[in-house]
Structures are given as C-alpha cells and as structure tokens.
C-alpha positions in Angstrom: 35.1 127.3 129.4 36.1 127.6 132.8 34.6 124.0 134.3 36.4 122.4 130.6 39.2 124.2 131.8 39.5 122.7 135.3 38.3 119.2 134.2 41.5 119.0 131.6 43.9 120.7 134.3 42.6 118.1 136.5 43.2 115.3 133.5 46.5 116.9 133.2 47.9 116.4 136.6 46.6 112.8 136.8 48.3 112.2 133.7 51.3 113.6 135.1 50.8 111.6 138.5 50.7 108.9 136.7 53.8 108.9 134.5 55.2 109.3 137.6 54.6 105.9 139.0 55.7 104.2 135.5 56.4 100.8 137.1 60.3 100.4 135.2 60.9 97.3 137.4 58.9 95.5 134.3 62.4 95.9 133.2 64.6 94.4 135.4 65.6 91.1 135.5 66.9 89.8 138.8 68.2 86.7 137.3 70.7 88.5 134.9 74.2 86.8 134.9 73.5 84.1 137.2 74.1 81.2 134.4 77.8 81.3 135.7 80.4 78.8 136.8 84.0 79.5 138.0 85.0 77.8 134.3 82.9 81.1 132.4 81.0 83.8 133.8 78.5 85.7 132.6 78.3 87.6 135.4 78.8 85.5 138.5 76.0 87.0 140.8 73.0 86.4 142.7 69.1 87.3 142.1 70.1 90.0 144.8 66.1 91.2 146.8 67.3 94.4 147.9 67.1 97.7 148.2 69.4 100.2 146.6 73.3 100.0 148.5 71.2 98.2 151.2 73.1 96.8 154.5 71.5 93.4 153.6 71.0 91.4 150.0 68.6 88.2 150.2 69.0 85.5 148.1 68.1 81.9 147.0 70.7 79.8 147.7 71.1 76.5 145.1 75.0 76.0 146.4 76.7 74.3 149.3 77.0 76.7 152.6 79.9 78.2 152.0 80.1 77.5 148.2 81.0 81.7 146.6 79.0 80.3 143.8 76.0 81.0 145.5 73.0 80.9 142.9 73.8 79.3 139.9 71.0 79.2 137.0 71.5 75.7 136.1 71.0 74.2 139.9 67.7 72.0 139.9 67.2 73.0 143.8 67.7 75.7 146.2 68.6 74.8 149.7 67.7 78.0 151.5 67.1 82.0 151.5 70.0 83.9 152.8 71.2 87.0 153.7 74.0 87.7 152.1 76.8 90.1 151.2 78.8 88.9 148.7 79.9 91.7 146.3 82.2 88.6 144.5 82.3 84.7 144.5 86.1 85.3 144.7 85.9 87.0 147.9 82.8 84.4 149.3 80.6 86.0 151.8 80.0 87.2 155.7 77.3 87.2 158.5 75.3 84.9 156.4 72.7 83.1 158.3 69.4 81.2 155.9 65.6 80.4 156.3 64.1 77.2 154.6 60.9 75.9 155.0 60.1 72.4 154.5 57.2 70.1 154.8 56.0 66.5 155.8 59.5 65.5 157.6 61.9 67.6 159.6 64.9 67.5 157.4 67.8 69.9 158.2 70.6 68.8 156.7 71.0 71.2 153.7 71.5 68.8 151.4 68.7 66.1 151.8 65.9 69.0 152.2 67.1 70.8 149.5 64.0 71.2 147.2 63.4 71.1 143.4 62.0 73.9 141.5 61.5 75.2 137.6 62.2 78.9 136.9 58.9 79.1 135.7 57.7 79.5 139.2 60.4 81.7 140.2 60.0 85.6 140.2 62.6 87.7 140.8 63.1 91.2 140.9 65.0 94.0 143.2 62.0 94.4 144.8 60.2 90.9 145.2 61.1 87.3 144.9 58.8 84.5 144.3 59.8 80.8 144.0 57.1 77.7 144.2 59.1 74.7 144.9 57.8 71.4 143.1 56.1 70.2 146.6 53.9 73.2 147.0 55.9 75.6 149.2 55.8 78.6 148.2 58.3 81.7 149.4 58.6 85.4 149.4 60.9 87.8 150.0 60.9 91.2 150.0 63.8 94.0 151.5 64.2 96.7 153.2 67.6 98.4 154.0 68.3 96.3 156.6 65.7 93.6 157.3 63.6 91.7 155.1 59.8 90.3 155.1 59.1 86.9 154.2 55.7 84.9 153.1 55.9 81.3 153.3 52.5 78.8 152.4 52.7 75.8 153.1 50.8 72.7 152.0 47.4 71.4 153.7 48.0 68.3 154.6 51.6 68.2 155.5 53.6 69.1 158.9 55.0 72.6 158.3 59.0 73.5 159.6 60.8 76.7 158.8 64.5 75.8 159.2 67.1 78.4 160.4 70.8 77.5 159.0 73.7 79.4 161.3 75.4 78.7 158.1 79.6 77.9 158.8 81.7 78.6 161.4 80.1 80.2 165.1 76.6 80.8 165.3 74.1 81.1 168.3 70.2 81.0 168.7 67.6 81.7 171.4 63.7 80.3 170.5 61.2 82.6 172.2 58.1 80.0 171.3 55.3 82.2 173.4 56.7 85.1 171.6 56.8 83.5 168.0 60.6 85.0 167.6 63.9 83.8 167.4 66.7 85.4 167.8 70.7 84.8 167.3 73.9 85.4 165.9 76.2 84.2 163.5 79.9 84.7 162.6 81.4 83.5 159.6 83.4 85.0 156.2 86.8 84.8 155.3 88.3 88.3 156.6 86.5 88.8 159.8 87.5 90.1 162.8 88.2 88.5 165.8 84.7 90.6 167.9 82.6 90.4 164.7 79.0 88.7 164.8 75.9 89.9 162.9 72.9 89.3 165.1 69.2 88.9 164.4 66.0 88.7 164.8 63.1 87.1 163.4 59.3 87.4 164.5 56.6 85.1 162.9 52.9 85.8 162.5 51.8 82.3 163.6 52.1 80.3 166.4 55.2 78.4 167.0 54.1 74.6 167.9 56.9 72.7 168.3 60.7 73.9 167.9 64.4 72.9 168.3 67.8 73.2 167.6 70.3 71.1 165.4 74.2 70.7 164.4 75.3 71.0 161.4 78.7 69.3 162.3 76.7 66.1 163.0 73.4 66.2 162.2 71.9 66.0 165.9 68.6 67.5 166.6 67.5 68.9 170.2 63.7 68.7 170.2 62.8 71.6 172.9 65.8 73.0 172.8 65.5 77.0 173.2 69.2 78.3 173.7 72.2 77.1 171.6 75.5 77.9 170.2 78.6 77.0 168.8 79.8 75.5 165.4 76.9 75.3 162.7 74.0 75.6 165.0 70.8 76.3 163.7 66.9 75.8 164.8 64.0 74.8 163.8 60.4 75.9 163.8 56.7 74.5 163.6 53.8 75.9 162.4 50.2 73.9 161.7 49.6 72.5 158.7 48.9 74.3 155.7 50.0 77.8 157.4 50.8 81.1 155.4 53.5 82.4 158.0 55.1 86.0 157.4 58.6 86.1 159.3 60.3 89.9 159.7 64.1 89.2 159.6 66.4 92.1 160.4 70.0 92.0 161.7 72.7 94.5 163.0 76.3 94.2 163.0 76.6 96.7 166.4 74.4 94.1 169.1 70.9 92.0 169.6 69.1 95.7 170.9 69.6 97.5 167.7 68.9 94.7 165.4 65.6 94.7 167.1 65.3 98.6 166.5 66.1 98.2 162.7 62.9 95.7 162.6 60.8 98.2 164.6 61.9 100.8 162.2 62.1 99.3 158.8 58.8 97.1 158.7 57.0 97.3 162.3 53.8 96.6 162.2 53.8 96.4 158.2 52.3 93.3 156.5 54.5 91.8 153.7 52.3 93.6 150.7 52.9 97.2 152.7 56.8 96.1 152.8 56.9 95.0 149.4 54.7 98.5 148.0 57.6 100.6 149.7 60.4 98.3 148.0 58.9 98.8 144.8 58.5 102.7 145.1 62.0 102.8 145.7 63.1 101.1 143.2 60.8 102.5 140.6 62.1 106.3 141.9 65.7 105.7 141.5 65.0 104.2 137.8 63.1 106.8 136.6 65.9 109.2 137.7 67.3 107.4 133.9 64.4 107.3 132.1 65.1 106.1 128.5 62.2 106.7 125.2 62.8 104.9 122.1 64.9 101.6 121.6 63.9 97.8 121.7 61.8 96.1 125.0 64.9 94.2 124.7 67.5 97.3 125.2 65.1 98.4 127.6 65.4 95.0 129.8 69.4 95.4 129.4 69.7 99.1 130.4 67.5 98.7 133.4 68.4 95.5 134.7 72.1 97.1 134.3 70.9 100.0 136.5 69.5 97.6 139.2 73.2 96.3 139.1 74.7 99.3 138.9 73.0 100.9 142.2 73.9 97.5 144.6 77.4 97.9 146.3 78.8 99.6 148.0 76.9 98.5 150.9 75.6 100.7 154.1 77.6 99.0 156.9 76.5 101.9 159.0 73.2 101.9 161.3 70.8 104.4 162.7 70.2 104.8 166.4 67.4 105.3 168.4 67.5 109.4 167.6 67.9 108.5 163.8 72.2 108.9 164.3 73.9 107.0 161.8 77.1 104.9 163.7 78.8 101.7 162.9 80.9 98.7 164.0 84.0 99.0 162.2 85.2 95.9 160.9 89.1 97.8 160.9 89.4 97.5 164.5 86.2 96.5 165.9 85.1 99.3 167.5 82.1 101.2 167.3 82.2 104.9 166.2 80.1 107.4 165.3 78.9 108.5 161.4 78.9 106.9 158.2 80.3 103.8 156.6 80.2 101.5 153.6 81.4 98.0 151.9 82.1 95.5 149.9 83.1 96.7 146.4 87.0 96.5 145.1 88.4 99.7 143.8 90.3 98.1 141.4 87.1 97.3 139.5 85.2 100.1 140.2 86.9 103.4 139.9 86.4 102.7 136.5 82.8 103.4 136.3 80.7 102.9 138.8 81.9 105.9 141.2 81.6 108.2 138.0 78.1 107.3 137.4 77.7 107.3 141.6 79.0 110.7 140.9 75.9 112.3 138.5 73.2 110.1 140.5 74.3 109.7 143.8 76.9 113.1 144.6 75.5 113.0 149.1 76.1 109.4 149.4 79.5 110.0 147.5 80.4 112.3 149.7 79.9 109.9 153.1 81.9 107.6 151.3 84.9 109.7 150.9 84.8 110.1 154.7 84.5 106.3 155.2 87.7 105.8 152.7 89.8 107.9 155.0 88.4 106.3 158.4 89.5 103.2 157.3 93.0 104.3 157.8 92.5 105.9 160.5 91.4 102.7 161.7 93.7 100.4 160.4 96.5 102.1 159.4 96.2 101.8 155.3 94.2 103.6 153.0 91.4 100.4 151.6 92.7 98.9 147.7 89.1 96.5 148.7 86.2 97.3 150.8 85.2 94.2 152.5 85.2 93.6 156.1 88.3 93.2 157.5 90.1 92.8 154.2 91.0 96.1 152.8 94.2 95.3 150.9 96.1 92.5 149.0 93.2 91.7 146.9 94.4 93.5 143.3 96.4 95.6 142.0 97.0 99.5 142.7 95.8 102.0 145.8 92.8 103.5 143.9 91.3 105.0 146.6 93.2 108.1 145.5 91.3 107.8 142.6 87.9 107.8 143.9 89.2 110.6 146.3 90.6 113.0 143.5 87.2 111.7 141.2 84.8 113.2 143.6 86.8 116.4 144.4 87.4 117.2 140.6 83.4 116.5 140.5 82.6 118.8 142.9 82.4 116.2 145.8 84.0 118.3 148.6 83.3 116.7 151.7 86.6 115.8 152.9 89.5 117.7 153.6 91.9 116.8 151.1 95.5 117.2 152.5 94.4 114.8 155.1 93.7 112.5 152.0 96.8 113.8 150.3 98.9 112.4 153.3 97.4 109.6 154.1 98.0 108.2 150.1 101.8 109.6 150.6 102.1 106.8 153.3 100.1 104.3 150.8 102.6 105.1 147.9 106.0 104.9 150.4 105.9 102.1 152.3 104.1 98.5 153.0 103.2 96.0 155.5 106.2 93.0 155.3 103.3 90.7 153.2 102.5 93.3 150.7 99.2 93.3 151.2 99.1 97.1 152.2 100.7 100.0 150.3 103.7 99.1 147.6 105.8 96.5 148.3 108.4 98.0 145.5 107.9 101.5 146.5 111.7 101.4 146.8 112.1 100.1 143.2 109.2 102.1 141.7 110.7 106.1 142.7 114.6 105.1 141.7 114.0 103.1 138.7 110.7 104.8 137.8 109.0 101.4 137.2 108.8 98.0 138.8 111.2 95.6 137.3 110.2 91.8 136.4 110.6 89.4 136.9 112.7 90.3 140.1 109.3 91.4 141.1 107.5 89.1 140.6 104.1 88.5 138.3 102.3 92.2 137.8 105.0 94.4 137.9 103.6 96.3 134.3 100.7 96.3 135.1 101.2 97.6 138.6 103.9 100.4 137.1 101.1 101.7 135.0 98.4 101.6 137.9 101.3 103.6 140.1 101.6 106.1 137.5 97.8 106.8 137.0 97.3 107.0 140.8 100.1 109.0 141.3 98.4 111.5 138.7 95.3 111.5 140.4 97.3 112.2 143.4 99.2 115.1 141.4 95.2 116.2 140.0 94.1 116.3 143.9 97.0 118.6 145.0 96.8 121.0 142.1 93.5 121.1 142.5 93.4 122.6 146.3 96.7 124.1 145.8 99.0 121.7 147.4 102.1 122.3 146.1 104.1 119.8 148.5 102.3 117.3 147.1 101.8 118.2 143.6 105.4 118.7 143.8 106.4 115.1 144.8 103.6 113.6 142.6 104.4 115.7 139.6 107.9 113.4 139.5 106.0 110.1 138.7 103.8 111.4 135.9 105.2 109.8 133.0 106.8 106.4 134.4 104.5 105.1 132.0 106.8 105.3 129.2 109.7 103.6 130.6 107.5 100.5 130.5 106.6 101.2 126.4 108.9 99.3 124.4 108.4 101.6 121.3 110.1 98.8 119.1 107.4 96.7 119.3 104.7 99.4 120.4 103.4 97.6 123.5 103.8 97.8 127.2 106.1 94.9 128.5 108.7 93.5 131.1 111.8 95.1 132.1 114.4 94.3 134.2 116.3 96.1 136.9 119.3 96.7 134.1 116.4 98.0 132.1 116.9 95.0 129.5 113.4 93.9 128.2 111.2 90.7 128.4 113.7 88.4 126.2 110.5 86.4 126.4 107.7 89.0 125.5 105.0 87.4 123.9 101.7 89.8 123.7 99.1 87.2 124.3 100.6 85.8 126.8 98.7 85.8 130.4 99.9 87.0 133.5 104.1 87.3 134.1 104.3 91.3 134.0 100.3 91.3 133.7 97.5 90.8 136.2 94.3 89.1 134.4 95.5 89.9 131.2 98.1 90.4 128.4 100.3 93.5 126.7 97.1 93.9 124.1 95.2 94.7 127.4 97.1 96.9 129.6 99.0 98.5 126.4 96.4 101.2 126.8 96.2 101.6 130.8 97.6 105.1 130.5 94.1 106.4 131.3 95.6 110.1 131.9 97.8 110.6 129.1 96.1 109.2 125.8 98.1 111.8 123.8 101.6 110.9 125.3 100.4 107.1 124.2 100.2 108.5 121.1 103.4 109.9 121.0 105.0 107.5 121.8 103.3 105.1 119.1 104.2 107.9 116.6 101.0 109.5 115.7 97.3 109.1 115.3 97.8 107.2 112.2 99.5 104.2 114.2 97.6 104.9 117.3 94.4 104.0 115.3 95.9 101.1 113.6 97.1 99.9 116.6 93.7 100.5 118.3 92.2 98.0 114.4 94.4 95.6 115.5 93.2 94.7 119.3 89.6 94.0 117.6 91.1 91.8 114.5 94.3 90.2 115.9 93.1 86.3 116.5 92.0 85.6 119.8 94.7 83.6 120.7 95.4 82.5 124.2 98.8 81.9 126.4 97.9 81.0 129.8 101.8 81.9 130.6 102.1 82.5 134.5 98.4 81.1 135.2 99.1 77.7 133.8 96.1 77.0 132.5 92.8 78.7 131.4 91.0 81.0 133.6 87.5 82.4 132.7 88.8 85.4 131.8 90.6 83.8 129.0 87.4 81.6 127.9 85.1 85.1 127.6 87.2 87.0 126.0 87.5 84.0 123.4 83.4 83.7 123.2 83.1 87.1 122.9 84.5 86.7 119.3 86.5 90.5 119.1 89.8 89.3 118.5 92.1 90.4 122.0 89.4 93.5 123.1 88.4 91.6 126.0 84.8 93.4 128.3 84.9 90.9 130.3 87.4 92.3 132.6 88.3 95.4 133.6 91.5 96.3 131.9 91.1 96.8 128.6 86.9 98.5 128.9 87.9 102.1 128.4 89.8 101.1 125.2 86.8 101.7 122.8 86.9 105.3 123.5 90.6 106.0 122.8 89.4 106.9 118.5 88.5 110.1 120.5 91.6 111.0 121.0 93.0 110.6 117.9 90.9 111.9 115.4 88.4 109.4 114.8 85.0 109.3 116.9 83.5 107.5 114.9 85.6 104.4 115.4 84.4 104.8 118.6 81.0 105.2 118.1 80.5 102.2 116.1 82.5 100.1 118.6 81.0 100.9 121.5 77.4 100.0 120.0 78.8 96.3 118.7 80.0 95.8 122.3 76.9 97.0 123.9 74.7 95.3 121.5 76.6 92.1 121.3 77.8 91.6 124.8 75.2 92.4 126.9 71.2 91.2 127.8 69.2 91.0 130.2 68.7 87.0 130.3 70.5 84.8 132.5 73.8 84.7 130.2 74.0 88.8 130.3 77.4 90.1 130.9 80.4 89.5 129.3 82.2 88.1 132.6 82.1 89.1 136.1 79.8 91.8 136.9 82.5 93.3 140.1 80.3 95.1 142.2 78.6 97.2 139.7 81.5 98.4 137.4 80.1 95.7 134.4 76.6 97.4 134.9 77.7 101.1 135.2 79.8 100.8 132.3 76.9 99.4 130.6 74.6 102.1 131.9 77.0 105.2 131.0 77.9 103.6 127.6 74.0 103.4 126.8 73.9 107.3 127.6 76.3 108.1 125.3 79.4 108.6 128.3 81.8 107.4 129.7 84.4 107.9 132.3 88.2 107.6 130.8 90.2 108.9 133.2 88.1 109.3 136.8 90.2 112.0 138.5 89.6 114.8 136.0 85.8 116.4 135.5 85.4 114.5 132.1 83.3 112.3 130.5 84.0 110.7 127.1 81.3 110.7 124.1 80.5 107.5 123.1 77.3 106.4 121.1 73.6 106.3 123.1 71.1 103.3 123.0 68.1 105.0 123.1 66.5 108.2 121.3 66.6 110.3 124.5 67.4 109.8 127.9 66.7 112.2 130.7 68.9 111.9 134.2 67.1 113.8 136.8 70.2 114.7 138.9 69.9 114.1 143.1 69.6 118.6 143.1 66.7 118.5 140.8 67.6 119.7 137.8 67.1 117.4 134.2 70.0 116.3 132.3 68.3 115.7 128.4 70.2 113.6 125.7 68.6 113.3 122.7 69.7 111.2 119.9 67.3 111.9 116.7 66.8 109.3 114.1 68.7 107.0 116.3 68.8 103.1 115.8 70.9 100.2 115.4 72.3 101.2 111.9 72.4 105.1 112.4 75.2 104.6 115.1 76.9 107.6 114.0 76.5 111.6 115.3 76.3 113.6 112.5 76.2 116.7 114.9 75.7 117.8 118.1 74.5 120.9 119.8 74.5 121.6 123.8 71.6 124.0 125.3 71.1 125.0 121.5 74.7 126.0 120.3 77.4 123.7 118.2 79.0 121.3 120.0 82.0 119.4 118.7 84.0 118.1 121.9 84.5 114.6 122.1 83.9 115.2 125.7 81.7 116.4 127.8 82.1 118.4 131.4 80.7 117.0 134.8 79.6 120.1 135.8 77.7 120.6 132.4 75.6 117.8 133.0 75.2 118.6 136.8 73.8 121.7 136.1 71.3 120.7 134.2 70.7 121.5 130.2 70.1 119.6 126.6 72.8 117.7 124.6 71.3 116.8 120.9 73.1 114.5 118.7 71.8 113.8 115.0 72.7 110.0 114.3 73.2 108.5 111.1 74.2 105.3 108.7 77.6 106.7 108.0 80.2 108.6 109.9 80.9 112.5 109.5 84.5 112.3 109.1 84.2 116.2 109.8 83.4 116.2 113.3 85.3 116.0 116.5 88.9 115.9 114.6 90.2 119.6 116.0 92.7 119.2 118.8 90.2 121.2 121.0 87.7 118.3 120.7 90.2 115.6 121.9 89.4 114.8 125.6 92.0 115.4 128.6 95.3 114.2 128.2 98.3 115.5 130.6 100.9 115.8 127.8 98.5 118.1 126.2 98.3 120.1 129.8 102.3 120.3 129.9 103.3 121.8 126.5 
C-alpha cells in the first residue's frame, strides 16, 4: 500500500507538472488583424515577435520604409525584419532599423530584393516567427525584452548577403568583419528628439567574407567599407554559400556600451532554440494566468490571441544597468535618469480597458507606470494625453492620465503620492501651451460656461466637454479618496457639466453655442463637427460616471432602454459631416451590421453594459455575446477596427470573463456575459480568481443566478478587491433571461447621482 501510494503521488505530481507547461500559444495567432488597409481595419497591426510590454517588437515588413502600414496580409513580399515600435499606423514608428537576407545577387534597394512568399510557409506566434521565402531563404526570429535572435539558411548554391537597412532619416554603422558583428545607430520617427538615437548591435555565428555599406538616397554601394553614416545608410554582409547564420540583435536607447550589455544579458551565449524555449515559457506563464475550460477551439484561438494583444504596450523604455538598476533616456527632455519608464500606448484608447485588466494581472508593473505618468511632467512640463516618444499631447481628445492615476489608486495601486498627481492635473485642466496640444485650450470657456461651445471651438467641443467632465470626476474620485478636500472641492464644481451638453428635446448630446443656442444643424449621424471619430449616437452615452443622471435626464429606465434598442436598430446610416468623406471608422461600423453601435472605435464600447443600470441585465448579457461572437476571431480579419495598443484586445478579454470596466476611476467592474464554462485568473499575489459559468453555451447566454464564495449574489457589479482577494463567482446560464435578477437599485453599478442624494 505504501509503494502504490508513492507511485500515484509520484503520478500525481507529474500530472500536475505537466498541466503546468500546457503549451496555450497553440492559441495564438500572431497574424490576427493584419488584413488591414487605411480604407478598413480589422485591426491594423503587425505579427508583433515579442515578449510581453517588451522594449523591442520584431516584425516582417511587406510595406515601403516608412509606410505606418507596416505588415499587411495581402502583400505578396516582405522586404525585411524590423524592429519596431509602432503601437499605431497613425502615429508610424521610431528607432527602426531591418535585417534582410538575400541570395545569388547583392540587391539592397528594398524594393528590387524584396522577396515573394505564401503564408503557408509563414509561422507566426508571440514567441517565434518562421517565413520561407519562394527562393529558399528561410528566417527566424525569436525575442527577448530587448534583443532578438535570428536563424537565417540560405540556399546551397547561391552567394549568401544579410542586408542591414538604417531605415529613414540618420543612421550610422561600423562592420567589425574579424569579429563577425556590426554595430550602429539609427534615428528616425516622427516625434523624436533632437539627441535621440537607438543603437545596436548585432553578432553573427559565421564568418563574415565580404562586406560593405550602401545609400539608400542613391543606391551607391561601398565594397569594404567598414564605418559609415548619415542619411539612409545601411551595410551589407557575406556569408558562404548555403550557410545557416544565427545573428543576436539587441539595441539600447541610453548608448553603444549598454546595448552591448542587454545582448550579454538577454541571450549571451544562448543558441536560437535556448532563446526561443525561454520566449515560449514566458508566454505560456502569463497565458495560463487566464486559463479558460469549455468553449469552441475557435473561442479559444480569439480569447488567447486577444490576450497576446492585450499584454503588448505599453512598452519598457527603461533599461537595466550593469548592477541590474533599471534607468532610462527620457525622450521628454533627453536626459538620462534613474528608475522606471514606459511607452507607446494613447490614453484616450486605453483607459478604457486595458489599464483595468493591467490592474487584476499586472497591479507592480501598474504601479512603475503611475511614477512614469508623473515624470513625464516633471520632464516636460504636461501631464502625457499619448505615450510615445517625444509626443505626449495633441494626439486625441481629453487628459486621461487622471484617469489611469485615480484607476489604480481606487484599485489599490498606491505607489504614488497622489497630491503631487492632484496638482500636476490642476495645471493640465487650467491652462495650455499656445498650439493646444498640451492641457485645454478652452479651459477658460469650459469653468464659466460649464461646457465648450461649437462651433466657436472648433470640431470636438462635445465630445471634449463630456471627456472634461469624466476626468474631472476622476480627479474629484482621487481627492476624496486620500482626503483632499482642496481638490475635491474645485473638482466637485465640474461634476455634472455633462448635462448642459444633453439636449433633453431630442435626448442626445449635441452642439451649443456660447449663447447656449443649440446645433440649428444637429443631425445624429452626422461625423465629426462637435464629435471626434464619431456621431451624437456614439458619445450620447460618454457619461461613464453618472449612468443614473443619464437616466434622469432621458426620463427613466423605460426610455433609457429604448434609447439604448434604438443605437443597435437605427439604420447604419452615414454623414461624413466635418471629415468630408468616409473614414474607416465609418466603413466598420457599416460592416459590422448593428445599426449605429459601432466596436470598432473606442467611443461607444462600454455602451453594451449600460441595461445594467437600468433594470435590464439581460439586454446586456445577450449583447455583449452577439458582439463578442460576431465581431471578433482570431484570423487575419479579427477585430472590428483598430486594435489601439491593446484596448480592442482587453476589452475582448474582460468581456469574455464576464467584466468589464465602465467607469475606470472607481473599484468596479461591470457583469457582462462569459465565453467560456470557467475561467480561473491566477492574480500576480497568488491567489485564484474562479468564474464558473455552468451549462454555459452559445444559446444559454443568460445568468439565471449567481452566487460569490457560496452565498447569493445579485449585483450587476462586481468589486476589484473581491476579485483580488481571491474567491469563486458562479453564474447558472440559460436560453432565456430571469427577468428577476439584478433589477433592485442596490444591484445597479456606480453612478455619482446615486452617491449625491
């Protein structure tokens, strides 16, 4: 009894083990939204190699240098293997430099050796990329945080070149051929500072035989030509013929030495399959933190490849020294300082829902971020609406930072100290640079009249009156919240300016003037004029904090509800008003066939959720399950519209839980309708999160009931720290909705009107 006993403890353990190494990167599709144009976008990204918020993506790259449309599905060729950036084709990319290797003749020009392939010989995964071109070459890639190991093979009987591209604007290189390494610079991207570069190095396995350097400008090559520099330069390499050449690529934004260290340190002496067996058990860790049971392979491929997506940006733009110190090159005033520091995602887009779900899975590198938000001013002078390099305003709408800030402290994220953050907003919210591009340009306009008036103010004054208000509130939510009554004094004032933009007469947000006369020319569908990237249907509902005063003012759940009907079976009519003509927002929300609801942009997402509030989950419940079911894949054509740095993803992701985050700035999150028959979140202090969703599939959409670590649960909402703490939420789903549940007023989720009676 005893041996049987320690034979199936044994068996027991393995089993366990091995569960533990369930490869979920089977899942993920690399290639997900990259059948995109700047005409329609289902997604408009990259096959992004990389590990999780990595310093460095690497990429195919099928478009022109330069071209923000990177990696697009339909291209017959690819033209090199980048590093790259790019959280957005709209905002184009930085520090990029490429590798391509070709055979037979030297061709650098990036158009003549741009080389054919099929996507049947092209892998691609977070983890690993594989492509064989037509004429035999065959490359690899896989990441680390901040370098990158590549395989190239080359055909037999062919000459065998790796080309480096310096990409656009300044780049310089230095061939080592005794030491088989290169080594360079290159400075490009749109927002740059003056004193940026992003060096590099790269070290190759074989022999260098012969080697060069070329221009770009005019196509001259410099046979033996080790040091080089200027406009477009790149180099070139040669191995022997048929050689299988790795290359170890890192780079450093702070100088040559520590690009060099980040090598030594992230690969070393590692072969490509040891770099590529690390990638992949940090990918496969971080996706079993969500593991899903039940549910289609298909649902399967969606939710995961969305989780790869959702767990890209922000970016590490910090570095780790030779004593394992994390410092930086600020792109704010280029200057080097001392801790932690991120990038490239826009606010606007993702307070939404990706710094919620960062929140549950990722609360320590939420908390260096918070820091980062507030060096930036201290840097440059204005709190970041983007975080790019050297672009943190002008880009959209509103001065979200405040509600990431107020997000993480009402989450329990408490690394910052918050009246520094409390001021530093007050000078966001009362002033602006002369361009507008930092701050509020109609600050002025915005306290007095207690909105921004159009068209005096130009196109977006709605939609920036409602974005005002809901920051403000978060700003009001931060104060309160560590006791601040300056500020929650001041903020307090601008709580409700919502409503002087609700024209209750026609029971939609619109234009007024200065005179506080309305739009004479209001027209609901129409595009743009008082609206940024949408219409009145859209940002009708942009009162993210106070769902119940919307109500109000629409004069009762009864009309709230019918006015939520209408936004899925209005026609899908179009205006391009202000725009002109058709964007792709316009064309998605079209295809998307749901009358004016429109997932393809940010807007208009949380709208779904709003039966909560109102008496009637359910409508919420089934919606949310047409939207995820209908909208989303894991092929090439899987996103609704522009995936934004993650917030397209993490919606996806908290949606397919069962949550999602309203109003970021209060501890909430809003019960939707899971995917899958249980899900378990293993939170970053070790402790489970369960949901479990019996008899659920894609008919029984509806919970029936609910309990939370075993008693009744009826909220429509569900407590951060409920989930953080670990515990079980069970739903019972059926065919048909129980009109019963989640109608009380104590079910409805947080609304401030309900705070102030």
């Amino acid at each position: 009894m005893k041996l049987f006993s320690f034979f199936a403890t044994l068996l027991f353990f393995c089993n366990v083990g091995f569960a533990q190494q369930t490869d979920l990167l089977k899942y993920v599709n690399g290639l997900q939204g990259t059948n995109s144009n700047p005409q329609f976008s289902t997604g408009n990204i990259f096959p992004a190699v990389a590990l999780p918020f990595g310093m460095n993506f690497w990429s195919p790259q099928t478009g022109k240098n330069g071209d923000g449309w990177k990696y697009q599905y339909a291209s017959k060729t690819i033209r090199g293997f980048g590093e790259t950036h790019q959280c957005s084709p709209w905002m184009n990319d930085y520090g990029v430099f490429t590798l391509m290797p070709v055979s037979g003749k030297l061709i650098v020009n990036e158009n003549e050796r741009a080389s054919a392939f099929k996507h049947s010989n092209e892998i691609a995964k977070p983890n690993y990329y594989k492509v064989v071109f037509d004429n035999g070459i065959s490359t690899e890639i896989t990441p680390t945080v901040r370098a990158a190991n590549f395989r190239f093979i080359f055909p037999k009987r062919k000459a065998a070149y790796l080309i480096i591209d310096g990409y656009t604007k300044l780049s310089g290189i230095k061939i080592y051929p005794k030491q088989n390494k290169i080594t360079g610079y290159v400075k490009n991207g749109l927002f740059i500072p003056s004193n940026f570069k992003n060096y590099f190095v790269i070290t190759f396995s074989k022999p260098i035989l012969e080697f060069g350097t070329w221009n770009g400008k005019n196509g001259e090559i410099r046979n033996n030509n080790s040091v080089d520099s200027g406009e477009e330069i790149g180099a070139f390499v040669q191995f022997a013929k048929g050689a299988k050449v790795e290359a170890k690529v890192a780079s450093s934004y702070i100088s040559l030495d520590q690009a060099e260290l980040n090598l030594n340190k992230e690969i070393g002496s590692n072969s490509f399959a040891q770099t590529k067996e690390k990638a992949t058990a940090v990918w496969n860790k971080l996706l079993s933190r969500v593991q899903v049971e039940g549910g289609t392979v298909a649902e399967k491929e969606t939710f995961y490849s969305c989780l790869y997506r959702a767990n890209l940006f922000p970016c590490k733009f910090y570095e780790l020294d030779a004593n394992g110190q994390p410092y930086y090159y600020s792109p704010n005033d280029g200057k080097i300082h001392k801790g932690y520091f991120f990038t490239d995602t826009g606010f606007w887009d993702t307070f939404r829902a990706q710094f919620p779900l960062n929140a549950l899975l990722h609360p320590e590198m939420e908390g260096r971020y918070m820091n980062a938000i507030l060096d930036v001013k201290r840097q440059c002078g204005w709190l970041p609406s983007w975080s790019f390099p050297g672009e943190t305003g002008g880009v959209m709408i509103g001065n979200h930072a405040i509600s990431v800030l107020a997000d993480a402290w009402a989450k329990g994220i408490r690394t910052f100290n918050p009246d520094t953050a409390l001021s530093y907003y007050f000078h966001e919210a009362t002033g602006s640079e002369p361009d507008g591009r930092f701050g509020r340009k109609e600050w002025k306009s915005y306290f007095t009249l207690g909105y921004i008036p159009y068209p005096s103010s130009g196109v977006g004054a709605t939609a920036k009156t409602l974005e005002y208000c809901y920051d403000d509130f978060c700003a009001y939510q931060l104060a309160k919240m560590t006791h601040n009554k300056f500020y929650e004094d001041i903020f307090s004032r601008q709580l409700y300016n919502y409503r002087n933009v609700f024209n209750q007469a026609t029971n939609f947000v619109e234009g007024k003037d200065k005179y506080g006369h309305w739009d004479k020319n209001f027209n609901p569908y129409e595009w743009g004029g008082p609206f940024v990237e949408g219409n009145s249907w859209h940002y009708t509902w942009s009162v993210f904090q106070d769902i119940q005063g919307l109500i109000n003012l629409m004069g009762g759940d009864k009309p709230f509800i019918a006015k939520l009907d209408s936004v899925f079976s209005a026609p899908d009519s179009v205006d391009v008003g202000t725009y002109g003509q058709k964007i792709h927002e316009m064309n998605e929300m079209v295809a998307s066939k749901m009358g004016q609801y429109a997932q393809g942009n940010e807007p208009i997402e949380h709208m779904p959720y709003l039966y909560n509030y109102a008496g009637q989950p359910w409508k919420t419940q089934f919606h949310i399950r047409q939207i995820m079911d209908k909208l989303y894949n894991a092929s090439e054509n899987g996103y609704p519209g522009d995936e934004d740095e993650g917030q397209m993803s993490s919606w996806y992701v908290l949606s397919a839980m069962g949550l999602y985050s309203v109003c970021p700035g209060t501890s909430q999150y809003v019960i939707g309708s899971p995917v899958f028959n249980k899900i378990t979140i293993t939170l970053e202090n070790g402790k489970k999160f369960i949901i479990n969703a019996s008899g659920n599939d894609k008919q029984n959409v509806y919970i029936q009931a609910a309990t939370l670590n075993g008693q009744v649960y009826t909220h429509n909402w569900i407590q951060y720290k409920d989930i953080n703490n670990g515990g079980e939420l069970n739903f019972e789903m059926g065919n048909h909705p129980n009109k019963k549940r989640g109608i009380q007023k104590e079910d409805m989720p947080y609304s401030l009107s309900n705070e102030h009676l």
